[in-house]
LUMNULUM-620704 format. One record per residue (C-alpha): chain; x, y, z; residue number from 0. Coordinates in nm, 4 decimals. Example, Ala and Ser with C-alpha at 12.3 -4.5 7.8 and 13.67 -1.06 7.14 Angstrom:
2
DRENZA,A,1.2300,-0.4500,0.7800,0
DRENZA,A,1.3670,-0.1060,0.7140,1
***
This chain:
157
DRENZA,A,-14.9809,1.5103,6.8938,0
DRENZA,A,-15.1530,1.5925,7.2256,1
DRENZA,A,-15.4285,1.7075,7.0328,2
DRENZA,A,-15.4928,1.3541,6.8775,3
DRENZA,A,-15.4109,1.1454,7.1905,4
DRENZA,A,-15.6833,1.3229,7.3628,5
DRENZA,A,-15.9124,1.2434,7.0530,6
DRENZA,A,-15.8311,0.9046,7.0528,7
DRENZA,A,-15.8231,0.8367,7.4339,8
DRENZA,A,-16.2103,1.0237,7.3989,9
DRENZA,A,-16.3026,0.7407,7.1160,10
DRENZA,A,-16.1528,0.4343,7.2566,11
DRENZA,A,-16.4128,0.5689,7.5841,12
DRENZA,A,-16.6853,0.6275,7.3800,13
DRENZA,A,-16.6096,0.3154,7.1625,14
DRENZA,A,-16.5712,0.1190,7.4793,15
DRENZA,A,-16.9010,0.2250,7.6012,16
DRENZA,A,-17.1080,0.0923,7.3038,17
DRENZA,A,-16.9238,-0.2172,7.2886,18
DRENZA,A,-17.0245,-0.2850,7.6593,19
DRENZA,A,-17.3554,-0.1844,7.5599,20
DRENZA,A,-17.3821,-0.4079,7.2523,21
DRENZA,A,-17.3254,-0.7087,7.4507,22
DRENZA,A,-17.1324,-0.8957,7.1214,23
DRENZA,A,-16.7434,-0.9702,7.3286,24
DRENZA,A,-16.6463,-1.2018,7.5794,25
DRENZA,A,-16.4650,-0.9615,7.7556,26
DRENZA,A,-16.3366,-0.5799,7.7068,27
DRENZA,A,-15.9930,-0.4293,7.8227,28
DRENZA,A,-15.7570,-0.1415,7.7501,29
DRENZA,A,-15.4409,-0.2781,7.7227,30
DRENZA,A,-15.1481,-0.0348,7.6770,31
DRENZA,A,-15.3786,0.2752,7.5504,32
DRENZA,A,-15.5659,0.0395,7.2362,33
DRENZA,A,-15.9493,-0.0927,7.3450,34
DRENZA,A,-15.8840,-0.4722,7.3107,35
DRENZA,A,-16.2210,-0.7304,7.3067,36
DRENZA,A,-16.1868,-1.0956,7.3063,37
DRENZA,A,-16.4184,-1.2646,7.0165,38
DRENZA,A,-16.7308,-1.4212,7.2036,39
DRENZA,A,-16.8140,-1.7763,7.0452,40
DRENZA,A,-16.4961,-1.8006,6.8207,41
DRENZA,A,-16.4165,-2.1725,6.7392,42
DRENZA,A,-16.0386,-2.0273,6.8558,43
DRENZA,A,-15.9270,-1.7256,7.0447,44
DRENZA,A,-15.9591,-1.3623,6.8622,45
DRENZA,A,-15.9450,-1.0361,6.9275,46
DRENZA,A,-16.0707,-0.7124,6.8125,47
DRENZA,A,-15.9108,-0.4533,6.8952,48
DRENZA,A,-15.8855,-0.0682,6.8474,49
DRENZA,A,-15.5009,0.0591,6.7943,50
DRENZA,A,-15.3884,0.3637,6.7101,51
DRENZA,A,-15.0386,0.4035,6.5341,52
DRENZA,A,-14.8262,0.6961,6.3648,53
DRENZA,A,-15.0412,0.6371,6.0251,54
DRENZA,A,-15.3744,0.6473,6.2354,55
DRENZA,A,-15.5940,0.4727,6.3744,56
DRENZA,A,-15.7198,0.0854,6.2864,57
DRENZA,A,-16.0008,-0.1750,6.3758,58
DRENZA,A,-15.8203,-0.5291,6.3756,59
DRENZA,A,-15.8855,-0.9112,6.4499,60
DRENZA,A,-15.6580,-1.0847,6.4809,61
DRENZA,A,-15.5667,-1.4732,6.5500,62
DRENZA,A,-15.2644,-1.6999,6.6224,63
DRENZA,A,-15.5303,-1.9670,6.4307,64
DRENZA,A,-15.4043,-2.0510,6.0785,65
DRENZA,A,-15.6998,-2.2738,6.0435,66
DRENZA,A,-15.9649,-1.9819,6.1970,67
DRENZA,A,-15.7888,-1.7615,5.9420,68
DRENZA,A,-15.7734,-2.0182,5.6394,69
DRENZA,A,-16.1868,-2.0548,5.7632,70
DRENZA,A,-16.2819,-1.7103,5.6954,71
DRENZA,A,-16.0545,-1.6528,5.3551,72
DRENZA,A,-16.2811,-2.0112,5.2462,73
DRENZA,A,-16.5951,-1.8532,5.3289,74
DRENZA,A,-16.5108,-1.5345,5.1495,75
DRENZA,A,-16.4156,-1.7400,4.8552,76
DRENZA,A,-16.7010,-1.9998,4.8219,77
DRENZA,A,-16.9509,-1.7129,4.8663,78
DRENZA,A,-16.7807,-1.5222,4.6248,79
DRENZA,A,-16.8853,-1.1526,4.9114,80
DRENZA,A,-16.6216,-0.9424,4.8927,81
DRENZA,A,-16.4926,-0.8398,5.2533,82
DRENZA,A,-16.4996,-0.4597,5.1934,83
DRENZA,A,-16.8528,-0.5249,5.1104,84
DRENZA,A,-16.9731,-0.7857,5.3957,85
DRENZA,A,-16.8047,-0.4889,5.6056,86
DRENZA,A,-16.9687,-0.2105,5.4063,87
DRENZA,A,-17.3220,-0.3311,5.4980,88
DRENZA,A,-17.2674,-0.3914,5.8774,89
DRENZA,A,-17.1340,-0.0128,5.8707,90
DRENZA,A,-17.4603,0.1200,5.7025,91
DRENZA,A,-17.7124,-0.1085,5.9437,92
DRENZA,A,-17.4991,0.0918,6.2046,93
DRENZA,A,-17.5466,0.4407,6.0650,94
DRENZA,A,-17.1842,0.4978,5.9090,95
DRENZA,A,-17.2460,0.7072,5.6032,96
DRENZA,A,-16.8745,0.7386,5.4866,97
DRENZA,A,-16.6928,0.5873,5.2465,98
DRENZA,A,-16.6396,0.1812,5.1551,99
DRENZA,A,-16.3618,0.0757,5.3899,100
DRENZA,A,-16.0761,-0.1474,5.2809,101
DRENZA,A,-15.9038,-0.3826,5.4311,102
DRENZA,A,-15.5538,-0.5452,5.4980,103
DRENZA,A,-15.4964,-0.9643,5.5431,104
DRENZA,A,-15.1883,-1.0324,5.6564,105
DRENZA,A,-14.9252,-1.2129,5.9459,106
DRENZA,A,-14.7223,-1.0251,6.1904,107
DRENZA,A,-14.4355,-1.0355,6.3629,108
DRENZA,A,-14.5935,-1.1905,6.6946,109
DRENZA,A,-14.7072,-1.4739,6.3921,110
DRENZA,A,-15.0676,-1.3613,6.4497,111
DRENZA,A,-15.2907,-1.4057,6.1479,112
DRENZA,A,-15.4892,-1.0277,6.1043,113
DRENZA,A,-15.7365,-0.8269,5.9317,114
DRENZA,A,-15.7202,-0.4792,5.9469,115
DRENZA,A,-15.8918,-0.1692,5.8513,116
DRENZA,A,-15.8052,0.2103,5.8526,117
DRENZA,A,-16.0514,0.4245,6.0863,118
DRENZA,A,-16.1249,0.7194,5.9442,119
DRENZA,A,-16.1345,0.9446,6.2066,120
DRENZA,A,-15.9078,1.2805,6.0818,121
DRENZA,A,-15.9606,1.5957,6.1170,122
DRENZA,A,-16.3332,1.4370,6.3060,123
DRENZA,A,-16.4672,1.5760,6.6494,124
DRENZA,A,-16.4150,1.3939,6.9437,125
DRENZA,A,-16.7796,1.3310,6.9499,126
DRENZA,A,-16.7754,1.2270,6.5642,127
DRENZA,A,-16.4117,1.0104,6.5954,128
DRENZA,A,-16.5930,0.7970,6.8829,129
DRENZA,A,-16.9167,0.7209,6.6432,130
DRENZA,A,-16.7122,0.6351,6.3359,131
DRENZA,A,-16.4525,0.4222,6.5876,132
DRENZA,A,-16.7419,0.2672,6.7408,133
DRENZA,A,-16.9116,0.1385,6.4180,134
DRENZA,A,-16.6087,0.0126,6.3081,135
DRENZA,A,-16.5544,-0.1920,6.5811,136
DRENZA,A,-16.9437,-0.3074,6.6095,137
DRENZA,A,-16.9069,-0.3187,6.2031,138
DRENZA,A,-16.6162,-0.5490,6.2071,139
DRENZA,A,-16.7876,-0.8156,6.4979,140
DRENZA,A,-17.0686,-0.8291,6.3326,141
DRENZA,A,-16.8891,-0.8963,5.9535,142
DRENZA,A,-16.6730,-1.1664,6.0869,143
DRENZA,A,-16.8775,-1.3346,6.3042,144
DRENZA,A,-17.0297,-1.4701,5.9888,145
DRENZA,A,-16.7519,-1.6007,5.8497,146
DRENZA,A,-16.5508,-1.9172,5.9130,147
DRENZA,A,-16.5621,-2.0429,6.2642,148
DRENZA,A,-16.6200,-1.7113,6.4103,149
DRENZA,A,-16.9485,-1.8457,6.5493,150
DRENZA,A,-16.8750,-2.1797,6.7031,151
DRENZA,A,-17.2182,-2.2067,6.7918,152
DRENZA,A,-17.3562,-2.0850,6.4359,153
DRENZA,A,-17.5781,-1.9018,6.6746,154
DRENZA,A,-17.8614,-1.6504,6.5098,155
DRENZA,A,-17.8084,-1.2210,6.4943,156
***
């Protein structure tokens, strides 16, 4: 397990790097070994955050916000976009050549309302798990922040 702590420590830094670059969170923290960043212009607070757990490691948002929740399932459903595919785009405008991601809707046990994705980042380099963890977490700002009340401001890309 060493081994894989070591690769994930190197792509929350790396991931943590181009985040900071990118400009697109309010803030950005490790908290407890996962790369958390607060949602910048979200109607309510949410967070995307990096975690890694024993089935790997995940790109999440997540909200206590039924409503901010309820905004982006509405969206998805007027517009008739899948989210796998709003999410498979932002990956390719970042470079990701891998396969479509899914994704997981659902509310946890601290009654926070999240959407999750598998990373896929096994059997990567360092170098490589950093890239792929980075685009993800780039990939999934840039997909939500189109949806619901992500973007209080309904600012422009």
């Amino acid at each position: 397990m060493a081994a894989a702590d070591t690769q994930f420590s190197q792509a929350i830094e790396y991931a943590r790097t181009k985040a900071e670059e990118a400009g697109v969170f309010e803030s950005i923290t490790l908290e407890g070994g996962e790369l958390v960043c607060k949602a910048l212009g979200s109607a309510e607070e949410a967070f995307y955050r990096l975690q890694l757990r024993d089935e790997g490691l995940f790109v999440v948002l997540d909200m206590k916000d039924r409503w901010q929740s309820e905004s982006i399932e509405s969206d998805l459903m007027h517009s008739g976009d899948s989210l796998e595919e709003l999410f498979d785009e932002e990956l390719a405008e970042l470079g990701y050549e891998g396969d479509t991601p899914t994704y997981q809707h659902y509310r946890d046990d601290q009654m926070r309302f999240v959407f999750q994705s598998h990373v896929p980042i096994d059997g990567k380099s360092s170098g490589e798990a950093g890239e792929i963890a980075s685009q993800y977490l780039l990939g999934y700002e840039a997909c939500f922040r189109q949806l619901g009340d992500m973007d209080e401001d309904g600012g422009e890309d």
